[in-house]
SEDREN-494446 format. One line per field, with one value per residue: residue number from 0; residue in one letter; x, y, z of N, C-alpha, C, O, CB in turn. Coordinates in steps of 0.02 Angstrom, whole numbers, plus 50000, padded with zeros to 5 digits. Glycine has a CB too. Example, Ala and Ser with C-alpha at 12.3 -4.5 7.8 and 13.67 -1.06 7.14 Angstrom:
// residues 2
resi: c(0 / 1)
resn: c(A / S)
n_x: c(50660 / 50642)
n_y: c(49716 / 49888)
n_z: c(50390 / 50354)
ca_x: c(50615 / 50684)
ca_y: c(49775 / 49947)
ca_z: c(50390 / 50357)
c_x: c(50660 / 50645)
c_y: c(49835 / 50002)
c_z: c(50390 / 50394)
o_x: c(50712 / 50670)
o_y: c(49834 / 50057)
o_z: c(50423 / 50402)
cb_x: c(50565 / 50704)
cb_y: c(49776 / 49970)
cb_z: c(50452 / 50286)
This chain:
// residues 99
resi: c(0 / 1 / 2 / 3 / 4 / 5 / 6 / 7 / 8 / 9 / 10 / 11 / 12 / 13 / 14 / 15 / 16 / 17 / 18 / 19 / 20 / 21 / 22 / 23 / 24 / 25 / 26 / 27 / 28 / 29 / 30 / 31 / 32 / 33 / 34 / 35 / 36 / 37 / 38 / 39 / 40 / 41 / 42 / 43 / 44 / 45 / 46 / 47 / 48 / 49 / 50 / 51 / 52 / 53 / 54 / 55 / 56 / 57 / 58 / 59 / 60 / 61 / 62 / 63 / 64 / 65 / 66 / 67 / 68 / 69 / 70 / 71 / 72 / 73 / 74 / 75 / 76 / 77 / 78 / 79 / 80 / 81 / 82 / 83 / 84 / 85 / 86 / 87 / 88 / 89 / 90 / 91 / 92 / 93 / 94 / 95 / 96 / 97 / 98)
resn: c(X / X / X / X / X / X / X / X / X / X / X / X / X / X / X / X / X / X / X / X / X / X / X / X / X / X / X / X / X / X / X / X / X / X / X / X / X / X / X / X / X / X / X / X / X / X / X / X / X / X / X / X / X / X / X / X / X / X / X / X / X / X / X / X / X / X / X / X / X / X / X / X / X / X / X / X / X / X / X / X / X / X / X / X / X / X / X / X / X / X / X / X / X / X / X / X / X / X / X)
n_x: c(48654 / 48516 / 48513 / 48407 / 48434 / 48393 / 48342 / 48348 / 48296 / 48369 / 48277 / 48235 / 48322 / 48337 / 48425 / 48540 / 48522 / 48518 / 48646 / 48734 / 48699 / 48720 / 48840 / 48776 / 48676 / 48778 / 48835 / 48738 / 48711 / 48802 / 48768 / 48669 / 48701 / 48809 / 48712 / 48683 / 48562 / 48400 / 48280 / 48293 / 48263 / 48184 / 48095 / 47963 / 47943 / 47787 / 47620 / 47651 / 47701 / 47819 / 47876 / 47917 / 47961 / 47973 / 48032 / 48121 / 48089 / 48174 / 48274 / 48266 / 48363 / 48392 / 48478 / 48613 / 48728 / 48892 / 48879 / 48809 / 48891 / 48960 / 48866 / 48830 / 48947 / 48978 / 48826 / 48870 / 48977 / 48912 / 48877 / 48785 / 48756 / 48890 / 48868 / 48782 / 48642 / 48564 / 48470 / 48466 / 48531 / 48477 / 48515 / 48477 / 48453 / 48352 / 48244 / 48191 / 48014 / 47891 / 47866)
n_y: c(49328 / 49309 / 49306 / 49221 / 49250 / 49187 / 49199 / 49164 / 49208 / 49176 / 49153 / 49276 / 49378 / 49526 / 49602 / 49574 / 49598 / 49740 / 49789 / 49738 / 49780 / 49911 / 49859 / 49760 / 49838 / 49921 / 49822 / 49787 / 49908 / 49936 / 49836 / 49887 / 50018 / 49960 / 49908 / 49805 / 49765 / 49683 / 49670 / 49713 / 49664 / 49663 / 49525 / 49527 / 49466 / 49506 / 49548 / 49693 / 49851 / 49913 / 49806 / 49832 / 49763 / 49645 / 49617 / 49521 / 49383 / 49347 / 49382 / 49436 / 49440 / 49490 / 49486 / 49517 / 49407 / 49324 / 49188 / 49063 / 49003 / 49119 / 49203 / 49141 / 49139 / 49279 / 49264 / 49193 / 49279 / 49382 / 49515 / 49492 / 49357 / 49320 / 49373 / 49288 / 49328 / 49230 / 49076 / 49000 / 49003 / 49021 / 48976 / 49018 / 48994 / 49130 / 49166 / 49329 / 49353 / 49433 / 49614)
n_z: c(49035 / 49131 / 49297 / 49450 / 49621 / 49750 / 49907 / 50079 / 50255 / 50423 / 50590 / 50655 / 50616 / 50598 / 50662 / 50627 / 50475 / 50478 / 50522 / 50435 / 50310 / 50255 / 50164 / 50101 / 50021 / 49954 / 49844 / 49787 / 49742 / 49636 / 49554 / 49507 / 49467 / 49345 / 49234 / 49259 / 49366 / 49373 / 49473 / 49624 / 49799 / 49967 / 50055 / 50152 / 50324 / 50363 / 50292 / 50244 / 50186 / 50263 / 50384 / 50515 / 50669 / 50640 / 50542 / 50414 / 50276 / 50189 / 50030 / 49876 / 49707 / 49557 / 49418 / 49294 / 49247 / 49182 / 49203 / 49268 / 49388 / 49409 / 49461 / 49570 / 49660 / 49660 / 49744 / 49856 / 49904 / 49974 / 50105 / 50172 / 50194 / 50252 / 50360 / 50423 / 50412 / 50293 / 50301 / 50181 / 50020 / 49848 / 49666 / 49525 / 49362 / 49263 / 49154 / 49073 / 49041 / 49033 / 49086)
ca_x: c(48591 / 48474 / 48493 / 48373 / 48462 / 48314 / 48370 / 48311 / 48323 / 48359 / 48227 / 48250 / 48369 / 48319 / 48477 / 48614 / 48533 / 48534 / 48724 / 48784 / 48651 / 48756 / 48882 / 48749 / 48657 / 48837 / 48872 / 48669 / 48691 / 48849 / 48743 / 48624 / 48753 / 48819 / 48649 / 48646 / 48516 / 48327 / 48250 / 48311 / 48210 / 48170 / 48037 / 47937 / 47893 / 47714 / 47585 / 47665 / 47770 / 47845 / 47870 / 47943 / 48007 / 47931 / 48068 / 48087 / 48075 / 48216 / 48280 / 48267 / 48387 / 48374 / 48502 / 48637 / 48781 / 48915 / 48850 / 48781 / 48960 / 48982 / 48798 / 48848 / 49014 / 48934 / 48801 / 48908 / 49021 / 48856 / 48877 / 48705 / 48799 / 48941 / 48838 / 48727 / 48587 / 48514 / 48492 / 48497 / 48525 / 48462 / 48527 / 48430 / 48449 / 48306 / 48207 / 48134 / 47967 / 47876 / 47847)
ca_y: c(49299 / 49353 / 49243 / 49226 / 49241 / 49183 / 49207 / 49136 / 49221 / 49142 / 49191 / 49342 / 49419 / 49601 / 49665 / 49555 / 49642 / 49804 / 49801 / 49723 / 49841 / 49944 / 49832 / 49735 / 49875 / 49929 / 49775 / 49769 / 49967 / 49934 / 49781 / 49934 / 50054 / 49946 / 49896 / 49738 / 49720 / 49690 / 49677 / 49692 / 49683 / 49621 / 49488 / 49577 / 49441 / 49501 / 49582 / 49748 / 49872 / 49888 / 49748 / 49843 / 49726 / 49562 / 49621 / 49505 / 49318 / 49332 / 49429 / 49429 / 49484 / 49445 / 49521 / 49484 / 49376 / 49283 / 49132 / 49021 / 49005 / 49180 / 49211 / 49078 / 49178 / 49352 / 49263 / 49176 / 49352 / 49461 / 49541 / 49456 / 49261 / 49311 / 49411 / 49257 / 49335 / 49184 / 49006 / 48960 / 49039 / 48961 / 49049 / 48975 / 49052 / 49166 / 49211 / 49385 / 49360 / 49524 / 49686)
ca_z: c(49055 / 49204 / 49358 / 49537 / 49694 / 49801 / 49977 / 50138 / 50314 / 50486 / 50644 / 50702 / 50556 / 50589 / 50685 / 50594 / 50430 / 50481 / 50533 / 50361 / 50253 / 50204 / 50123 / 50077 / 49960 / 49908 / 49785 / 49746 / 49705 / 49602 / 49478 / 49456 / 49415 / 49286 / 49209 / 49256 / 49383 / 49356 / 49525 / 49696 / 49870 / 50033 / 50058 / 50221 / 50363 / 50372 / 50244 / 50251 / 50147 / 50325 / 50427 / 50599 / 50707 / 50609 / 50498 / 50333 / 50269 / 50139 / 49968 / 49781 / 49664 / 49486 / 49410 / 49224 / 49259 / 49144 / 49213 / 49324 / 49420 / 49421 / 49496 / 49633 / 49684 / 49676 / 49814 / 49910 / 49931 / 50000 / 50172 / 50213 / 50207 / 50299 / 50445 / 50459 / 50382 / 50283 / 50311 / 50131 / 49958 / 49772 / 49618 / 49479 / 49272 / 49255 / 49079 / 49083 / 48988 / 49033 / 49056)
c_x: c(48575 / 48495 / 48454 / 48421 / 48406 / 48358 / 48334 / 48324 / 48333 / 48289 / 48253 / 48302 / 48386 / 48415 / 48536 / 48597 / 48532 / 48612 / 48762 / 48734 / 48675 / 48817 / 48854 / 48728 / 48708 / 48841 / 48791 / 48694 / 48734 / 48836 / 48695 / 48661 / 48785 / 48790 / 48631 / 48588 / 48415 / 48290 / 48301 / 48257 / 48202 / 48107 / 47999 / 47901 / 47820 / 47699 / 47571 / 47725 / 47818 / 47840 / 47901 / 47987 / 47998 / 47989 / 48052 / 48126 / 48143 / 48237 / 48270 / 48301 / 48396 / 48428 / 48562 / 48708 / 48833 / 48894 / 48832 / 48816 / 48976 / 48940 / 48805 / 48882 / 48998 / 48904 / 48817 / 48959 / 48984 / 48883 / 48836 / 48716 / 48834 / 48927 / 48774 / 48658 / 48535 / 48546 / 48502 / 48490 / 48527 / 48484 / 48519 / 48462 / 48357 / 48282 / 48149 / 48073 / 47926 / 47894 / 47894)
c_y: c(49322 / 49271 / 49278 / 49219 / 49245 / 49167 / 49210 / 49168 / 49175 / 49181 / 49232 / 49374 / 49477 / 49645 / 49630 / 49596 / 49708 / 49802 / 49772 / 49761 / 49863 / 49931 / 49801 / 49775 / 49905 / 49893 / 49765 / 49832 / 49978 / 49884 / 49833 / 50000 / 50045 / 49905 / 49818 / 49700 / 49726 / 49712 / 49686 / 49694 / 49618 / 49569 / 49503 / 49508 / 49421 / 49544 / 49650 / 49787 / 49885 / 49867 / 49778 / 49790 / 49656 / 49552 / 49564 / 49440 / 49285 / 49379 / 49401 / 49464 / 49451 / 49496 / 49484 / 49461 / 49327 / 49202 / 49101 / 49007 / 49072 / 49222 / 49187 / 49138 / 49236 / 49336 / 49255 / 49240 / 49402 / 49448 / 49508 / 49381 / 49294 / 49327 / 49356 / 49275 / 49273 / 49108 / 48971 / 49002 / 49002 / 49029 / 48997 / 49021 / 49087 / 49191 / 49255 / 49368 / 49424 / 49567 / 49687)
c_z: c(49125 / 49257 / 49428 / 49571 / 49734 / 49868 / 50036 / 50212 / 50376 / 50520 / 50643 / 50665 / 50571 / 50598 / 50635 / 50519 / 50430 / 50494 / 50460 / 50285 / 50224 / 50158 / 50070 / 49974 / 49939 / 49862 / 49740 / 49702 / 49647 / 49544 / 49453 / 49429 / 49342 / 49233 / 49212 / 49323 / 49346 / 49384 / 49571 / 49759 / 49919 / 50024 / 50129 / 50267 / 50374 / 50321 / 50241 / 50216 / 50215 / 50367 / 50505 / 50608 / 50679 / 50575 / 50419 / 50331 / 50220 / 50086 / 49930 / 49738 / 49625 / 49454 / 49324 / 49260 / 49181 / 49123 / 49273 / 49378 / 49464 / 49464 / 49578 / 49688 / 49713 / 49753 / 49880 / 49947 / 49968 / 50043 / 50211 / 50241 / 50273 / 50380 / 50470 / 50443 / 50368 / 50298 / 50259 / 50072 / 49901 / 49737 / 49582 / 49406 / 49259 / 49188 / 49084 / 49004 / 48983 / 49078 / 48988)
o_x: c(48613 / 48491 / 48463 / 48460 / 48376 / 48402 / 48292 / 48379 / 48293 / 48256 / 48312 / 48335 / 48444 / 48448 / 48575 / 48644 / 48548 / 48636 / 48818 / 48746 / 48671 / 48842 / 48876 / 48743 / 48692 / 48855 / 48784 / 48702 / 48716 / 48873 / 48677 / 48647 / 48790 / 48823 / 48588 / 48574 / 48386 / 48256 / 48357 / 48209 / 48210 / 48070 / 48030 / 47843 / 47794 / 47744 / 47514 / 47783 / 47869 / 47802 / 47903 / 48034 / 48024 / 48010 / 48001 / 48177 / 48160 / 48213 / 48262 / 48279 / 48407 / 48417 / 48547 / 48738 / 48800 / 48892 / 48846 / 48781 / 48994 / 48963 / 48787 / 48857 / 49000 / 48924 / 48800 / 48973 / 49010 / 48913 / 48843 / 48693 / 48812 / 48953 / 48732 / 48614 / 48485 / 48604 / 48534 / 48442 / 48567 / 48482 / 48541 / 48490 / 48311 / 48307 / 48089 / 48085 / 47929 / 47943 / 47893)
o_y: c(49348 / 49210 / 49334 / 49176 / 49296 / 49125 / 49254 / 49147 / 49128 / 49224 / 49228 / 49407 / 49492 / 49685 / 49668 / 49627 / 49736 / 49829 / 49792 / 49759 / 49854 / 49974 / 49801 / 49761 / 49929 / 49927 / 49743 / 49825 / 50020 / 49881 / 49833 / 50027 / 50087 / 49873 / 49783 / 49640 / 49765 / 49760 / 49667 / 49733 / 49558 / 49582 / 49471 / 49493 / 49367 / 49578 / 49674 / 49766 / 49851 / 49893 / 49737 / 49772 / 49611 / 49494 / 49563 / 49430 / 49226 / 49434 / 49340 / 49520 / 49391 / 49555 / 49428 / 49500 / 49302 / 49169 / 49126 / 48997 / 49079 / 49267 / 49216 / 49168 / 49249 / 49362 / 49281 / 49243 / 49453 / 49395 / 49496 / 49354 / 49294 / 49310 / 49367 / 49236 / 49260 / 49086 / 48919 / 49040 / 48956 / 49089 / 48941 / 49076 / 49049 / 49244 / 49243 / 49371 / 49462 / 49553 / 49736)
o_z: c(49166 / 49249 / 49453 / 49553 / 49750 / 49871 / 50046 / 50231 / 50376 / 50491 / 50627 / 50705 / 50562 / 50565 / 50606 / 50494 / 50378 / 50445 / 50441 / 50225 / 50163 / 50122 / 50013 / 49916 / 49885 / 49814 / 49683 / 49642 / 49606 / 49495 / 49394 / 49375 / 49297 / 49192 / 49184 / 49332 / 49308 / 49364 / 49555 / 49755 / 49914 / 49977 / 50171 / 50255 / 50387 / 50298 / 50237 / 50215 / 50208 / 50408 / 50551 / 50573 / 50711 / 50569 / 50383 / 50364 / 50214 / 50099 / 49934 / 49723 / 49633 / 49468 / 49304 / 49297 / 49135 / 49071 / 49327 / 49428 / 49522 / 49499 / 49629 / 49735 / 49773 / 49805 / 49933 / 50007 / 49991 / 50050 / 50271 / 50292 / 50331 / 50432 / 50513 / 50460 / 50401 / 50305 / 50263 / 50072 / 49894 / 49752 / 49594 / 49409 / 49245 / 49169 / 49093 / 48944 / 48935 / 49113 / 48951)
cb_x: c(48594 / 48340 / 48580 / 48319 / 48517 / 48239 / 48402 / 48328 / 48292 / 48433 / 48211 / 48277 / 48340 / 48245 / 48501 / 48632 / 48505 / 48492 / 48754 / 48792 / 48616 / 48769 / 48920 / 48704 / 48606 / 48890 / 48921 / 48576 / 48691 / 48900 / 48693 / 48554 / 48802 / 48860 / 48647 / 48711 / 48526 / 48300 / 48208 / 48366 / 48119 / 48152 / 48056 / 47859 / 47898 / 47682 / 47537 / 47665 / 47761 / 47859 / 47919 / 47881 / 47995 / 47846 / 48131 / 48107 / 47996 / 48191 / 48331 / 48207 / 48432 / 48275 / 48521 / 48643 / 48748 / 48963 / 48879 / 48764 / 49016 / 48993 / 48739 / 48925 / 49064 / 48855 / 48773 / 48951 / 49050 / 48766 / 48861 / 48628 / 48884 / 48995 / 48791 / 48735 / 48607 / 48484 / 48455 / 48467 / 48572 / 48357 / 48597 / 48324 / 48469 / 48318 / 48176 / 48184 / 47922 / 47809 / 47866)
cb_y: c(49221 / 49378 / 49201 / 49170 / 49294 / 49102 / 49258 / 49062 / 49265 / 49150 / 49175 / 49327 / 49432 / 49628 / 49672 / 49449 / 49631 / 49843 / 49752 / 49607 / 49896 / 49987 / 49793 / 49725 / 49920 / 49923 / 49679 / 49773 / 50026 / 49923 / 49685 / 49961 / 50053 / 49933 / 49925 / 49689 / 49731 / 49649 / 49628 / 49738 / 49705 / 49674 / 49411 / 49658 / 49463 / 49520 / 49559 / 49747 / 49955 / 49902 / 49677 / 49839 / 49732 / 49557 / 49613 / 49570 / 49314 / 49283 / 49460 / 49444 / 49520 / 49444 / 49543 / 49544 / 49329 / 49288 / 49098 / 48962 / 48998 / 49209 / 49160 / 48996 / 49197 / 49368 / 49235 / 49114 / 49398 / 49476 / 49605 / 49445 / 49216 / 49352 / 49517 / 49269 / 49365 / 49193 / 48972 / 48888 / 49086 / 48916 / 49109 / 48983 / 48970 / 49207 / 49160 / 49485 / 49308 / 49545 / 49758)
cb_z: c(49050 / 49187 / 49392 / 49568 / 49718 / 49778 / 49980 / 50142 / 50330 / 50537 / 50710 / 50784 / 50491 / 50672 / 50790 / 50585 / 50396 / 50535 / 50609 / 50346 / 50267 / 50228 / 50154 / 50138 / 49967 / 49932 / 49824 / 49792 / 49747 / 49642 / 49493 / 49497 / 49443 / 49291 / 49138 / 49247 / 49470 / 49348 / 49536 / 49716 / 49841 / 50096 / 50048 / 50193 / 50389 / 50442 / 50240 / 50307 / 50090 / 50345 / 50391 / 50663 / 50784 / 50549 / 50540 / 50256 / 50234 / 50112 / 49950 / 49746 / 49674 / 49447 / 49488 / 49145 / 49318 / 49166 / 49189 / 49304 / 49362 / 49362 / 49453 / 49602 / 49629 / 49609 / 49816 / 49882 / 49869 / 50007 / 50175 / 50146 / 50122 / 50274 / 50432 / 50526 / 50329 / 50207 / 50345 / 50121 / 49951 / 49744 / 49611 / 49502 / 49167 / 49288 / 49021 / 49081 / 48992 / 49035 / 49115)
């Protein structure tokens, strides 16, 4: 089953996610390696495909998990938690209806 990881930033995020980035999109690039993601992406501060220095509001990754447990674990393990990134993360069960 698909689950949300809706993910929340602190203020001022920018530099703590650039320094854990690349661990970060390691374990994203490794659920699309093995076909299980859907989505991934940033949520951009301001009303821009790049936000500069405004940097960004939060993530979204929707992606196939065992379960709801296993979804949890996955989030709680990102690079983005541990570096302080966000202030809070929901992981909900997700039903793809379209495209």
């Amino acid at each position: 089953m698909y689950y949300a990881i809706i993910s929340e930033d602190i203020e001022d995020s920018l530099e703590r996610r650039i320094g854990a980035r690349p661990d970060h999109l390691a374990r994203v690039e490794a659920l699309r390696d093995e076909g299980r993601l859907l989505v991934a992406g940033p949520h951009p501060a301001i009303d821009s495909d790049d936000p500069g220095p405004a940097g960004f509001s939060g993530s979204l990754i929707i992606a196939e998990f065992e379960s709801l447990a296993a979804a949890r674990e996955w989030a709680d393990a990102d690079p983005y938690v541990a570096a302080g990134v966000y202030r809070q993360v929901t992981v909900k069960p997700f039903r793809k209806v379209l495209p």
